[in-house]
N, C-alpha and C positions, 0 to 999 in steps of 0.2 A: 633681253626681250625674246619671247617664244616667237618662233619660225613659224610661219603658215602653215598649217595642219594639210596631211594628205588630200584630204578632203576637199577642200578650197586650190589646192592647186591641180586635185584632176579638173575639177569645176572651171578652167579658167576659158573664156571664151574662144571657141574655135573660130573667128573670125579671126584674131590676132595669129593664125597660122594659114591661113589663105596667103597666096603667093603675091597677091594686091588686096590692099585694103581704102578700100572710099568712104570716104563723109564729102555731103555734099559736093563741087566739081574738083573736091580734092582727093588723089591718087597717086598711090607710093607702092612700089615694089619692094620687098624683103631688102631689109640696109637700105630705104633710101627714105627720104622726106616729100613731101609734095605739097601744095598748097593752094587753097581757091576758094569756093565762098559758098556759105548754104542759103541758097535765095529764097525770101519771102518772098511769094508774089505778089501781086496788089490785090485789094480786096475793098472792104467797105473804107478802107485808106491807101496812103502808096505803100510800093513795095520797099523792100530793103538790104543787105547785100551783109550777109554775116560772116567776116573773115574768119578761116579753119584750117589749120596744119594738121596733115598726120604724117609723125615720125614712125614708120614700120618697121620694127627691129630686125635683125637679120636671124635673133633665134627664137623660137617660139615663147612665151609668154602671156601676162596678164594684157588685157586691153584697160589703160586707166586716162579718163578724160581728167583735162585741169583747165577750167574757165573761168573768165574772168567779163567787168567790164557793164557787166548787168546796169549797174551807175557810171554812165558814162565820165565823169569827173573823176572818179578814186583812180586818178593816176597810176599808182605804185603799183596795184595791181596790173593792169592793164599792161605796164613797161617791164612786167617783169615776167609776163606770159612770151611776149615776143622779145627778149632776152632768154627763154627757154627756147622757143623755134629757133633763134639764131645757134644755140650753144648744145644742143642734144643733136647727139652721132648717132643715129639710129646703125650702125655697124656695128655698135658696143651696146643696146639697147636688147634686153628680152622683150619681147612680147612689142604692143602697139600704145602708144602715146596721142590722144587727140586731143589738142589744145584751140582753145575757141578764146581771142586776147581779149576781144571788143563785140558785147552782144548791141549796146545801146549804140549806134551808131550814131542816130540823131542828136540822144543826151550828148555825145562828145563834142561833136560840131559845133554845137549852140551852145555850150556850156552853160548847160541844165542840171540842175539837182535832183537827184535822189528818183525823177520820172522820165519817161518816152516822151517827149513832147508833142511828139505827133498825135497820142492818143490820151497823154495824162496820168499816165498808168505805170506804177513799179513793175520794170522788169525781171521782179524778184520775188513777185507775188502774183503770179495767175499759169501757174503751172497747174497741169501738165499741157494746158495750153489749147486752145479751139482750132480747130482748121477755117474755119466760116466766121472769125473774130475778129478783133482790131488788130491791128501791127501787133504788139506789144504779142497778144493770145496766139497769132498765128507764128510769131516767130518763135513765141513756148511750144509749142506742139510741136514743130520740126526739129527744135534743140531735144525734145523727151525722144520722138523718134530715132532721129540721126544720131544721136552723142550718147545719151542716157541709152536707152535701148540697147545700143553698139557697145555700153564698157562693163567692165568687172565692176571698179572702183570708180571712183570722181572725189573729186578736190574743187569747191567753189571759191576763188579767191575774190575777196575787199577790202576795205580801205576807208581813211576819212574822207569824207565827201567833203566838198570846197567849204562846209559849215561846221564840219565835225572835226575837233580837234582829238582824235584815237591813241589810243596806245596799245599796241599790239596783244591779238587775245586770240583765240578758236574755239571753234565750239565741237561736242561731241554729245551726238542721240543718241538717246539710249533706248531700244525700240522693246526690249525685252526678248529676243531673239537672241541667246549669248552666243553662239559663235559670230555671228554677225557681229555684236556689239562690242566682243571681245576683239576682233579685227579690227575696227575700226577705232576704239579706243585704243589700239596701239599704233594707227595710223595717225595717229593724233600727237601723239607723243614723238613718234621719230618724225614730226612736222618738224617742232623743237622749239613753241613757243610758248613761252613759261606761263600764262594763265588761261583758261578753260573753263569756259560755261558749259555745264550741262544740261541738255534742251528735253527735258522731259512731258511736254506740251505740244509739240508737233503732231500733227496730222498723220491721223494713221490711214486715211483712206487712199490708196492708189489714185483712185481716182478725180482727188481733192485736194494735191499735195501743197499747191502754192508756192514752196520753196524750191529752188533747183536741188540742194544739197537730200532736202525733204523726199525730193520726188525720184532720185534714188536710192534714198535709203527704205522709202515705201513698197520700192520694187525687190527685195531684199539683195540691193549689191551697198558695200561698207565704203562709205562717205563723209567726210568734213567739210567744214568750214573756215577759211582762217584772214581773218585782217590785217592789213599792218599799212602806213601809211596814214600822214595827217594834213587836214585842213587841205586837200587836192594837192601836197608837193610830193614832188618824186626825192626822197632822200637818200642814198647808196643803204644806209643803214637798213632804211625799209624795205626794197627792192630785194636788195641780198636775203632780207629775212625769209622771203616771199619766195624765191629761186630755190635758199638751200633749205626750206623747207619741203618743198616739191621733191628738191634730190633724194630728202631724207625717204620719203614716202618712197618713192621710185628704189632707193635700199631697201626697205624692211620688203618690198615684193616682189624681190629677186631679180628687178628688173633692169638695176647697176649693180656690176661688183663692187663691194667696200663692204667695210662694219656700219653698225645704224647707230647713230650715236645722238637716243632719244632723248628727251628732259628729264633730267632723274625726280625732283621733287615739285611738280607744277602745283599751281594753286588751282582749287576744284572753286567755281563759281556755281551755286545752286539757285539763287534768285538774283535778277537782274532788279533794278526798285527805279524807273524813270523818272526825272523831274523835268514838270511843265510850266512854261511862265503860266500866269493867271492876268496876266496886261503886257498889252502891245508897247514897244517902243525900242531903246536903245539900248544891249544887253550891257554890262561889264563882268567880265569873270573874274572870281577870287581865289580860282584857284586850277590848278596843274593838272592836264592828263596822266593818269598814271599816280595820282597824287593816293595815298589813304588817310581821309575822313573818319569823325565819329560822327553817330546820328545826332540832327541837329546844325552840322556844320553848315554858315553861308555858304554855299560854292558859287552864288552872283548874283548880281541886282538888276533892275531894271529903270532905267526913269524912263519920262514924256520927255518931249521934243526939245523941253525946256530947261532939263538938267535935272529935272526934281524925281528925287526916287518915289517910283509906286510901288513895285513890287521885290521883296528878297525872299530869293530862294534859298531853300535849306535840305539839305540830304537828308531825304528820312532814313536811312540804315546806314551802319559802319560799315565800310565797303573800300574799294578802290575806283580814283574815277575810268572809267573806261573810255568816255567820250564827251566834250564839253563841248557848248557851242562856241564858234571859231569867229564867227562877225558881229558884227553890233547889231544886225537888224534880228528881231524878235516879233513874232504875232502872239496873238491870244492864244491860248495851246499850244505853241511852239515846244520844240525840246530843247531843255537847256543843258540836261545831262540826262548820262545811264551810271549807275552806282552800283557795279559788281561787288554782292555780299560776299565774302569769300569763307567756303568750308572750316569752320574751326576758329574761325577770327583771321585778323593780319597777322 
């Protein structure tokens, strides 16, 4: 894998060489770690209390944030951010590390799906965020501020939400920007997770971004995405994926010693093809995350309260599944799966 070009390592942010580095009331001297919170304050809702590490290397380097938590349920992520605070020696660390485990605070507590419940709102869709907004808006604008603003790189980590039954995948933008792109698509790979969607549909406006991952790579710093984790359990398998894919990243940018030892042949996902029930009631799936489909195949059914099928669902493309639903209950429009087309065929 090519080494980061001259270019992008004069470029690397000179805050990560300040003798202290802060995000929110967290503050870490050169080799050391520190930890505290980025406080939303209350607004036309209450306030909220956003836990933030930074490990500050003892030698100069990149600044690369890695978040998680947006969905307060995808566990895996979440446990394996603060298994990164626990286990990163900012002594042996280049450069500065800002990890944010748990943005949703309220999704966790109440164990809430996929939204804020304070306000209703994905915390993964109203970047880059209002100052003057609901929870949700104002704690995006202080994460675009504090965190995005503050890093080189970023890394947004997910997971199967308590409904999503996932199989581990990441995504990589392609912004048309090739040093950028070419960065980051090799940040992708030394993540180390063998299938890849490519997001050629994100928002190009700065100002627009929506996504976390979006709303850095709109600012031109090189960012991904990567899932792993099902149905809200913490499994070693997924967690570890989640960790040493972060390390991986943390090699290719000079920021651990070691070789990068990226995915050699990942599969390229180019269309995502959703399936939606079309009637409310009790889901059964017929079949496996991770599983590969031809178009046409059932992947579940639907009945009423009363056992009788109303609806089956069928994959429209040959794909892999990526994500199936995890519980019996169903709405009208609900998601029952995502069906990654994969480049070339299976």
């Amino acid at each position: 894998m090519k080494l980061l070009s001259a270019a992008v390592l004069l470029s690397l942010s000179a805050a990560a060489a300040d003798p202290t580095f802060t995000v929110g009331t967290a503050r870490a001297e050169h080799g050391h770690t520190g930890t505290g919170f980025i406080e939303v304050p209350a607004g036309v809702d209450a306030a909220t209390s956003i836990p933030v590490a930074v490990v500050h290397g003892a030698r100069p380097g990149p600044v690369l944030a890695i978040v998680s938590g947006a969905h307060g349920t995808e566990y895996a992520s979440i446990i394996a951010v603060e298994k990164l605070i626990r286990d990163l020696d900012a002594g042996q660390i280049a450069g500065t590390v800002i990890l944010v485990p748990l943005v949703n605070r309220a999704s966790f507590d109440q164990k809430v799906v996929h939204v804020n419940p304070v306000d209703g709102k994905s915390m993964n869709r109203f970047y880059p965020g209002r100052a003057d907004g609901t929870q949700t808006e104002r704690a995006s604008y202080l994460i675009t501020q504090q965190v995005v603003e503050r890093s080189d790189h970023l890394i947004d980590l997910h997971g199967g939400d308590l409904d999503e039954s996932l199989r581990p995948y990441s995504y990589w933008t392609k912004t048309g920007r090739d040093e950028q792109d070419r960065v980051s698509k090799e940040m992708v790979l030394a993540f180390g997770l063998d299938h890849v969607i490519v997001s050629t549909d994100r928002p190009t406006d700065a100002a627009a971004s929506r996504y976390l991952e979006n709303t850095a790579t709109t600012r031109g710093k090189p960012s991904i995405t990567a899932e792993a984790g099902h149905a809200g359990t913490v499994e070693t398998e997924d967690v570890e994926a989640l960790v040493r894919g972060c390390l991986g990243v943390m090699r290719y940018l000079k920021m651990l010693p070691g070789p990068v030892e990226a995915v050699a042949s990942p599969r390229w996902i180019d269309t995502v093809a959703s399936v939606s029930s079309e009637e409310a009631g009790i889901f059964y799936p017929l079949v496996k995350r991770g599983s590969y489909v031809a178009a046409g195949t059932p992947v579940g059914y639907v009945t009423d309260l009363f056992g009788r099928k109303v609806y089956e669902a069928k994959s429209p493309a040959a794909g892999v599944v990526l994500y199936i639903c995890s519980v019996p209950s169903m709405t009208k429009g609900g998601t029952i799966a995502n069906v990654g087309v994969v480049r070339g065929g299976s």
